[in-house]
N, C-alpha and C positions, 0 to 999 in steps of 0.2 A: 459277304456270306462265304461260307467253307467251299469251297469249289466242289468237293464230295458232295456235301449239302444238295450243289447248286442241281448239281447232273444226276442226284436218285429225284429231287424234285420234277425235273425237265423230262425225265422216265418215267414218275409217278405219270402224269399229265396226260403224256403218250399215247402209255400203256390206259389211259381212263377213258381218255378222246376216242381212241379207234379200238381196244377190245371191249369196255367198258367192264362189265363185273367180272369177266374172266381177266379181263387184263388187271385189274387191282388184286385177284388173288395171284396173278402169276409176279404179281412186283412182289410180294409177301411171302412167294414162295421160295424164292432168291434169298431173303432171310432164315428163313427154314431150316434151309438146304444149307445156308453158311453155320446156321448152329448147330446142323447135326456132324458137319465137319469138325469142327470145333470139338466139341465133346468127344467126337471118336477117338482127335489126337490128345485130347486127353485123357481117355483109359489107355490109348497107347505106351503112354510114357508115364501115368504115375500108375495104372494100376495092373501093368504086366501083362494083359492083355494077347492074346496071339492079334496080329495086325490083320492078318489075311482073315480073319473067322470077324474081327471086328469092323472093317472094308466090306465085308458082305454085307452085314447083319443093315450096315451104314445106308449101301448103295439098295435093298432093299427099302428102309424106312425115305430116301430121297425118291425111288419109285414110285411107292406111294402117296408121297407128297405131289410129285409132277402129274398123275394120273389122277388119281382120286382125288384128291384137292383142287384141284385145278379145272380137271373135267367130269368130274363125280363119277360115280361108280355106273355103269350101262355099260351095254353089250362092245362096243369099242375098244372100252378103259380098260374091262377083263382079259380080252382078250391080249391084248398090249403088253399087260404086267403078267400074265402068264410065258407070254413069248419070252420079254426080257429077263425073267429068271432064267430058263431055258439057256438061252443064248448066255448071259453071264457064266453058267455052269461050264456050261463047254469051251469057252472063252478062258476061264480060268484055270480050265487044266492045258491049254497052250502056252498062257501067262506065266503058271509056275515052273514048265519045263524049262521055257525061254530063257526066264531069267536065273534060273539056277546053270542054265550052260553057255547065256551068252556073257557070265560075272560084269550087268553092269551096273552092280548094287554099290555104295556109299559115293564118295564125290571124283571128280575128274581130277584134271592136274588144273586146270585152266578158273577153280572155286578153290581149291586149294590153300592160296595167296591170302584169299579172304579171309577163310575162317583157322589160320595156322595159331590165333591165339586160342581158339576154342579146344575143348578137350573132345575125342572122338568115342571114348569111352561112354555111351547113354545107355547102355544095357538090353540095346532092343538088336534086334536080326536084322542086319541091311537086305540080305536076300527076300527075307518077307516081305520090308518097307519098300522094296522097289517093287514087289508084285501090288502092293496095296497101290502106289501112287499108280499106275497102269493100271487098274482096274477101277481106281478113282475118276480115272482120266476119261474111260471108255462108255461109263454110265451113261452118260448126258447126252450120249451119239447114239446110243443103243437104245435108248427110254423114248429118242422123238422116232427114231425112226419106224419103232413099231409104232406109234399114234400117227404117224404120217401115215403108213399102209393099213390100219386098221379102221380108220375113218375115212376115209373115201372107199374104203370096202362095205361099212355098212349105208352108207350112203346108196350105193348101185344096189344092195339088195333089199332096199327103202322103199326103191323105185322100183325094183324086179324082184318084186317077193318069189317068186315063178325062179326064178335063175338056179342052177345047179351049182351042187357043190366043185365042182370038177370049175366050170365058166366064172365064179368066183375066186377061186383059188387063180387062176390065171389073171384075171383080173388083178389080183393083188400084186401076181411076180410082176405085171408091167407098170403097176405104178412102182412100185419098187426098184425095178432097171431106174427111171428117169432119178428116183431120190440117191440112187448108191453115188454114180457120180460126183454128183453136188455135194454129197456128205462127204467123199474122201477127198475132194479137192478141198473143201472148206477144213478139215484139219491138219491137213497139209499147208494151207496158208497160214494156220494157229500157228504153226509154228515155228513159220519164216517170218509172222511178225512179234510174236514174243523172245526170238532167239536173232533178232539182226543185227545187234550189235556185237553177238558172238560170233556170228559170222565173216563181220567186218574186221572181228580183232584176227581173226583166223586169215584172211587175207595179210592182217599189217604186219602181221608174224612168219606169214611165208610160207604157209602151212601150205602141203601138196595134198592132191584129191588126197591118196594113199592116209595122210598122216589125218585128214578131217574124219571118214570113214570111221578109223578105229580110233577117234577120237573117245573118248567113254558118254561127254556130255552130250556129243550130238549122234553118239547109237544108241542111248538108253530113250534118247526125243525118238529117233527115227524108229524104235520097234515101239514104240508107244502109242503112233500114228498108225503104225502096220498092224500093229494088235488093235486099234480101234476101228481101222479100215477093216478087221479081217472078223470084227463085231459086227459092225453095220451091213457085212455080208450075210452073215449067219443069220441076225436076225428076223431080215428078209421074207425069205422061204418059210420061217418056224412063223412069224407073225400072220402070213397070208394063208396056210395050212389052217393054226388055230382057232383064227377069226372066221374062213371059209366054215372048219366044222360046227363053232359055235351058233355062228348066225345062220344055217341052214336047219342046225338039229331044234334052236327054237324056234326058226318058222314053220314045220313039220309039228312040232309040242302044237303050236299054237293052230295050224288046222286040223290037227286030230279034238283040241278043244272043242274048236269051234264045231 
């Protein structure tokens, strides 16, 4: 059997065994998420497309797939994909300064080698493309980790219909502290273990701190970490706010009903 085969089957199983129907829609949603990839890089390139306007529209409809899909629409899910717009917005006007001033748009010298029979000529804006791949990049840290702080916030006010907006909101920054960590060391590790043989050729080359630094391929990595670190910040605060006033203003709806 295909060894690809073997490990989405060995995932399927997993994901069946221990989330059970959430976990088969989240195997499903990994496909999803891979076609809407797909498709965006192809309005990219055949149909001229702006990258950065099609990278939104993108990491939008992937939102919606991870939240609504996954965990259905309820007072969590809303709040979640409200925050993460938020957060992307202002995320991506850092995104586009950065990389308009730190130029670390088309390829290094060290990819070069590779692709020297290819023509570079494709008629798209590297400036744009590298704000899209960062912003492509950032989704996926951004999307959990308001579902992390937005669901054990309605959980506590499950339990403490009573709880103020103010004790909620707090509640949220502290789960929050405990996730930010964990999230910016885990893609910091993304990228010591996707890039270690780049690393290793950079040792066999004799490369000094100095020359790795401003190397191009490993500062377009290292602000793409920073920039996604500096999402999972933001989103934070905006997801624990939101969700606080969501889930206090309909508990308030619901005893003025009652």
């Amino acid at each position: 059997m295909n060894v690809l085969v073997l490990l989405a089957v060995i995932l399927f199983l997993l994901m069946f065994i221990f989330g059970g129907r959430k976990g088969v829609k989240s195997f499903f949603a990994i496909f999803l998420n891979f076609g809407v990839i797909i498709f965006t890089v192809i309005l990219m390139n055949d149909a001229n497309f702006n990258p950065v306007i099609l990278t939104i529209v993108a990491c939008v409809i992937i939102s919606c797939i991870n939240l609504f899909y996954i965990n259905e629409v309820n007072n969590k899910t809303k709040p979640a994909f409200i925050s993460t717009l938020i957060s992307t917005v202002l995320l991506l006007i850092i995104i586009i300064y950065t990389t308009n001033k730190a130029m670390i748009q088309g390829f290094g010298e060290e990819e070069i080698a590779e692709l020297g029979m290819f023509s570079f000529f494709i008629g798209l804006d590297f400036v744009k493309i590298a704000a899209s791949v960062i912003i492509m990049s950032t989704i996926g840290a951004i999307t959990d980790t308001a579902i992390a702080v937005s669901s054990p916030m309605r959980e506590m006010q499950y339990h403490n219909p009573n709880i103020s907006r103010k004790e909620l909101f707090l509640f949220g920054m502290s789960i929050g502290r405990d996730i930010l960590g964990t999230s910016t060391n885990t893609l910091f590790f993304a990228f010591v273990g996707g890039y270690l043989a780049l690393l290793i050729w950079f040792k066999d080359l004799a490369y000094s701190i100095g020359e790795v630094v401003n190397s191009k391929i490993f500062s377009s990595e290292m602000i793409t970490i920073l920039c996604s670190g500096i999402g999972v910040a933001i989103v934070i605060p905006i997801t624990a706010w939101v969700t606080a006033y969501f889930l206090t203003k309909a508990n308030k709806s619901n005893n003025t009903v009652s």
